[in-house]
N, C-alpha and C positions, 0 to 999 in steps of 0.2 A: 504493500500500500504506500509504503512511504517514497521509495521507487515512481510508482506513477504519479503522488504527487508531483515530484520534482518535474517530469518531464511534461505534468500539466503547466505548470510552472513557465518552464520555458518555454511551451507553446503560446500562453497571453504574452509574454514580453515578445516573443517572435512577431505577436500580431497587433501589438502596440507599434513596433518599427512600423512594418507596413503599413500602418493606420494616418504615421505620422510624416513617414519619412525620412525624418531627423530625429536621432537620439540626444532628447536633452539632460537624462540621468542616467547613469545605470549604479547600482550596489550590486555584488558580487556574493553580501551574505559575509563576505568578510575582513570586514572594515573598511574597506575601499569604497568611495561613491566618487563615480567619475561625470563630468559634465561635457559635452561636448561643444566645444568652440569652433569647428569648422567639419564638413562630413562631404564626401565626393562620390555621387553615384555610383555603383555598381553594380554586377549582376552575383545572382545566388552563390554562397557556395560550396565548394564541390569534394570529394573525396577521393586521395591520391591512392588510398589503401595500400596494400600490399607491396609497392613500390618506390622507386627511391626516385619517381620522377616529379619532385615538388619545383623546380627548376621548370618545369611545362605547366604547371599548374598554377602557379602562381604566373608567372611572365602571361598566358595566357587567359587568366584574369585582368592582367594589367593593360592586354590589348584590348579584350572586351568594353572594357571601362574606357578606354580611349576610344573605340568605337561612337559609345553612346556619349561622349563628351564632344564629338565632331558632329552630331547630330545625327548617326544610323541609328537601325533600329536595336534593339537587345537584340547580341546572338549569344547560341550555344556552339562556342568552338573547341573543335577535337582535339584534345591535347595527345591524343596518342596519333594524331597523322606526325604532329612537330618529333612525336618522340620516334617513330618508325625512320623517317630521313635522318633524323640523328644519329639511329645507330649505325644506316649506312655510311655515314660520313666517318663514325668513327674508327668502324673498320676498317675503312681505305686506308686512315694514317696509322694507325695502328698495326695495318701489316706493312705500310713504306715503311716505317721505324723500326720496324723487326722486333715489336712487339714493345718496345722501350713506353709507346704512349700511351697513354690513361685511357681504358678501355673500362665501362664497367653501366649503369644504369644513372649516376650524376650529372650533373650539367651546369649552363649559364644560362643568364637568361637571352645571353644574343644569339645562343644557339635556337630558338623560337624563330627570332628576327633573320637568321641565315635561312631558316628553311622556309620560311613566307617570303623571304626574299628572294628563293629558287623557284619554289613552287607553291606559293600558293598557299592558301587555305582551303579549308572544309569545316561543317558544320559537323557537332557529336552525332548526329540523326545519321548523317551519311557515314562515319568512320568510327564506330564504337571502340573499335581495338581488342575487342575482346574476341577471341576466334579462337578458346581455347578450353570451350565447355564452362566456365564461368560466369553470373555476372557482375564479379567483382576484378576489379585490377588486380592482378598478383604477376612480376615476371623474375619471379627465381627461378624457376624452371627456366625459363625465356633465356637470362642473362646468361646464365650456367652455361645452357648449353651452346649460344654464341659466343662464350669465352671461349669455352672447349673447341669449336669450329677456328677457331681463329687459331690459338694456338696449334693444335695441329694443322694450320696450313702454312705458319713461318717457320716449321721444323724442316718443311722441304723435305722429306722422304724420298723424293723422286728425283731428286738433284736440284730441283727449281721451282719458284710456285708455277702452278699450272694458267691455263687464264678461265679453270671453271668457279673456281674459289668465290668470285663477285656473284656469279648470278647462284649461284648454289645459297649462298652467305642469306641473299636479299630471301630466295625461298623458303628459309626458316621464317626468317620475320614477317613473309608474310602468313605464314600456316599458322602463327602465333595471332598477328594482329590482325592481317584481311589485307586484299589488295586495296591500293589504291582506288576509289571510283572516278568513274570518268567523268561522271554528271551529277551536280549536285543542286537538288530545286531547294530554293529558298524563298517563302515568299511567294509561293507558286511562279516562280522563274526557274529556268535552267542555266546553270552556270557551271564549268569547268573548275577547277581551284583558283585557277588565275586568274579569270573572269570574274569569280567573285570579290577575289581582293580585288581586282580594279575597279568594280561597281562603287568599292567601300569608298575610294578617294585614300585610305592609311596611304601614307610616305613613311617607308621601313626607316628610309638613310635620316629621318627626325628626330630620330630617337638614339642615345649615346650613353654608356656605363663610367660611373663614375667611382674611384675611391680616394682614399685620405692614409698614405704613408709617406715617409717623409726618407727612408731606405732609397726614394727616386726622388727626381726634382718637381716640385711643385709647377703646374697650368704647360704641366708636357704630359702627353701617353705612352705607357711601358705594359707593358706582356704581365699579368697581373698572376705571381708565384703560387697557385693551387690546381692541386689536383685535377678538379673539373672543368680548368678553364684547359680540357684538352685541344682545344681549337687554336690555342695562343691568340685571341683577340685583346687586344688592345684598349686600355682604358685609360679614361684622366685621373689627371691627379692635383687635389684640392687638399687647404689645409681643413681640418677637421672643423675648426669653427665655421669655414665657409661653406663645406657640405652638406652641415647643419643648418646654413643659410640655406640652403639651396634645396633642403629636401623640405623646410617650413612655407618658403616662398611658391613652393610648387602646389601644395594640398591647401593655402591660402587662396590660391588662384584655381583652383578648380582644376587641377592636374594630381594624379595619383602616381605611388613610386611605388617599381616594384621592387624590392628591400632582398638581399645575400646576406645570410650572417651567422652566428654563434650561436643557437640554444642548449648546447651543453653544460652550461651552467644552473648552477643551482637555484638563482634567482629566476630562472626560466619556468614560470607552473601553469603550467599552459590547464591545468585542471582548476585552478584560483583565479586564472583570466588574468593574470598582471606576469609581466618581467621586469626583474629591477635588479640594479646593481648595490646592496645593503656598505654603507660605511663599517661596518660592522664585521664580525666574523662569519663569514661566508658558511665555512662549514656547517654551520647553526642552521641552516635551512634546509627542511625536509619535505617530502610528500609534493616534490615537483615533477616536471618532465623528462629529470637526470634518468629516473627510471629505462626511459626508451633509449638512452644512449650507453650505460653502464649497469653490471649486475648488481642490483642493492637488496641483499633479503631482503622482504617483506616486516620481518618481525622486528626488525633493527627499524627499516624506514619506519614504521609508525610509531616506535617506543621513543623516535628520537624526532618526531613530527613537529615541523613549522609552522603554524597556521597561517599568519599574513593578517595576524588579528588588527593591524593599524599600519599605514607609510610610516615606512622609518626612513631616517637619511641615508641619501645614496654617495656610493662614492664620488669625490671628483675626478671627472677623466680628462687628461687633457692627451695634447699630440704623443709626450712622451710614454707614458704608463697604457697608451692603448697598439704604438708601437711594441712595447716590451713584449706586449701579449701575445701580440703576432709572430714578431720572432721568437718566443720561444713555444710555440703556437699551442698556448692557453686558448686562444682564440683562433676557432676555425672555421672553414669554409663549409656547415654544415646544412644548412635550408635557405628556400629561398621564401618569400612572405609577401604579400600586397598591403603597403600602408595606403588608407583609403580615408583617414582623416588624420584630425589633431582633437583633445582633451587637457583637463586638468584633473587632481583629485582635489579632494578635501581641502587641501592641505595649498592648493595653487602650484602645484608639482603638472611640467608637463608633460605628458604622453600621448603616442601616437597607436592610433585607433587602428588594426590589423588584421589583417583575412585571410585566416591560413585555411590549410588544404589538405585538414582532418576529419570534416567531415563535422557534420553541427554535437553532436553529443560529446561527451567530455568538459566539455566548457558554459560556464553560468553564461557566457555572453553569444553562444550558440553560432558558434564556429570562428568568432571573433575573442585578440585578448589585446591589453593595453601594454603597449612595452614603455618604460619612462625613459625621458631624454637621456639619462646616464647609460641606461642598457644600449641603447642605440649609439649614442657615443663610442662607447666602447667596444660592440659589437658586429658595428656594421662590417663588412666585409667588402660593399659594392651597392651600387643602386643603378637602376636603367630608367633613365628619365626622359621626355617628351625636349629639346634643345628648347622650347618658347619658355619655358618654365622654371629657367635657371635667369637671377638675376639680371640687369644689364650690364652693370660692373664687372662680377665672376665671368658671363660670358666673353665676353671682350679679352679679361684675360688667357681666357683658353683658347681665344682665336677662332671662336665660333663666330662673332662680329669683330666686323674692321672698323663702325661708329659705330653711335646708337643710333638702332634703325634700319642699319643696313647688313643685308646677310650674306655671308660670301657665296 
C-alpha cells in the first residue's frame, strides 16, 4: 500500500507539471524545496535501460528540444538509429588502429551530431532498435559479441584482414537492431532520413562542445583526453567561470545544454533528486547512486545512511581543485544528462534542473534531479551547446564572431 501511495504521489505532481507547465516548487520529502527561476521546453523522458548508450539519449533529447525551440513540431527520435552508425564508425577505426581504439557501447554527444550529419535522422516509430526479442534496450549480448567480431578480425588469421569483415560487422548490428528504413512518414508525409532532417531546417555545424581545463590553452580547441571521445573530436576551451557563464546564459535564453560529467560521486543521489558537492566529509554520504557504479553491501549502505535531511555547504570549486580531479581522475567521463532549466533551494543555492535517461521511477522529481552549481562546477566534463547561446564577449573570444553581430 505504501508503494502505490508513493507512485500515486508522483503521478498528481506529474500532472501538476503538465497542468502548469512551469515548475514553481518542488520538495523532495527531504529537506530540499527547490523553486524554479527559468524552465526550457522539452519533450518526455525516456529510458536508456540496459545500456551504456546515455550519450544518444541525452544528446538526442537535446536535439529534440532544439527542434521545438526553432518552432517544429515535438518529435520522437530514435536514439538507437544515432547508436547503430556509431558502432559502425567505431569499428572502422578500431580495426585501422589495430585495435588500440576505444571500442565498447560509450560515447559523445557529437557522435549524434556526426551521424545526422551523414545520414540523417528517423523517428523511434520507424527505428525501435530492438530486433532482439525484447522490449527493452539491453546490448550486452550486442557489444560482447561485436567486440569479439572485431577482435578476431585484427588477429588476421589468414595473413591479412579480408575485405568481408565491414559488411559481415554491419550484419550483426543489424540482426540486433533492424535495418535501416528507407521511408519514414511523419506527419503523414514521407520522408527518407535526410529528407526529414532537411524538412527540420537543424544546422548540425551550430552546434559546438565545450570544456574548462587549463592542462590546454584557454579560447583554442584540443582533442578532449577520455575514453569515449573515441572519434578524437575537438572541443573549446573556456575558463570554468566563463563556462558557467555560458551554460546560465544559454537556459536564461531559452537554449538547453546537453551536460558530460561525473556521477560517481557520493553527493550524486539520483534517488533524493539532488547532486551536491558537501564542504564536509564526503564519505559521510550514503544511500546515493555510488551504488550503480561500485559494490557497497547493502547492510553497511543503510546502517551508515545519509538522508539529505537539509542543504548543507558545498565545497568551493575553482579552476584549480577541479583540474586536480581530473588528473588524477576522481572525476570522470561517466554520463551524459540534459540540463533543461535553472532553480534555487531554500537556502538561494543554485541549481540546474536535469533530464536524465532512467527512466521516471526512482526519482521524487520523476525522471528529473537538481544538480547544485558546485557539482556542476566540479563535475562537468563537457557541454554541446547551440553557438547563439554563448555570450557575445566569450564568443568572440573563441572566434566564433569576428564583431558583435557578425558571424564568420
Amino acid at each position: 500500500m505504501k508503494r502505490l501511495d508513493r507512485h500515486i504521489k508522483i503521478l498528481l505532481v506529474g500532472l501538476l507539471f503538465i497542468i502548469s507547465g512551469n515548475i514553481q516548487s518542488q520538495n523532495s520529502g527531504t529537506g530540499y524545496t527547490f523553486t524554479m527561476t527559468k524552465q526550457v521546453k522539452t519533450t518526455p523522458v525516456k529510458n536508456q535501460q540496459s545500456t551504456g548508450t546515455c550519450w544518444s539519449f541525452a544528446t538526442t533529447s537535446f536535439i529534440e528540444t532544439e527542434l521545438l525551440r526553432i518552432g517544429q513540431p515535438e518529435f520522437d527520435l530514435s536514439e538507437m538509429y544515432f547508436v547503430r552508425y556509431a558502432y559502425l564508425d567505431k569499428a572502422n577505426l578500431y580495426v585501422r588502429f589495430q585495435g588500440t581504439n576505444n571500442f565498447g557501447e560509450g560515447g559523445q554527444a557529437h557522435d549524434v551530431l556526426n551521424v545526422i550529419r551523414n545520414y540523417g535522422i528517423v523517428t523511434e516509430e520507424a527505428y525501435p532498435g530492438k530486433n532482439y526479442g525484447s522490449t527493452d534496450h539491453n546490448h550486452g549480448e550486442l557489444e560482447a559479441n561485436l567486440k569479439s567480431f572485431l577482435d578476431a578480425t585484427i588477429k588476421k588469421e589468414s595473413g591479412k584482414i579480408t575485405t568481408a569483415w565491414a559488411p559481415s560487422f554491419e550484419s550483426i548490428v543489424d540482426t540486433y537492431l533492424g535495418k535501416v528504413p528507407k521511408e519514414i512518414i511523419f506527419n503523414g508525409k514521407s520522408y527518407s532520413p535526410t529528407s526529414l532532417l532537411e524538412s527540420t531546417g537543424l544546422k548540425v555545424d551550430d552546434y559546438i562542445e565545450i570544456t574548462s581545463f587549463n592542462h590546454h590553452p584557454y579560447y583554442k580547441q584540443f582533442i578532449l583526453e577520455i575514453p569515449d571521445n573515441w572519434h578524437r573530436d575537438l572541443y573549446y576551451n573556456l575558463p570554468l567561470d566563463e563556462l558557467i557563464k555560458v551554460i546560465d546564459n544559454a537556459l536564461m535564453n531559452g537554449y538547453s545544454v546537453c551536460w558530460d560529467g561525473d556521477v560517481s560521486e557520493k553527493g550524486f543521489a539520483y534517488k533524493k533528486g539532488v547532486a551536491i558537492i558537501p564542504a564536509g566529509k564526503v564519505e559521510d554520504l550514503k544511500n546515493t547512486d555510488m551504488s550503480r557504479w561500485t559494490e557497497i553491501p547493502e547492510k553497511e549502505r543503510i546502517a551508515q545512511m545519509f538522508t539529505f535531511n537539509q542543504p548543507v555547504p558545498e565545497l568551493n570549486v575553482t579552476q584549480e581543485n577541479r583540474q586536480l580531479n581530473f588528473d588524477n581522475q576522481s572525476s570522470t567521463d561517466d554520463h551524459l544528462m540534459h540540463l533543461v532549466g535553472l532553480a534555487t533551494d531554500q537556502n538561494g543555492t543554485k541549481y540546474y534542473y536535469t533530464k536524465n535517461s532512467w527512466g521516471t521511477d526512482y526519482s521524487p522529481y520523476i525522471g528529473y534531479l537538481y544538480m547544485s552549481e558546485s557539482y556542476v562546477r566540479m563535475k562537468t566534463i563537457a557541454i554541446l551547446i547551440h553557438k547563439d547561446a554563448i555570450p557575445t564577449d566569450i564568443a568572440m573570444k573563441l572566434g566564433l564572431i569576428k564583431t558583435r553581430g557578425i558571424t564568420k
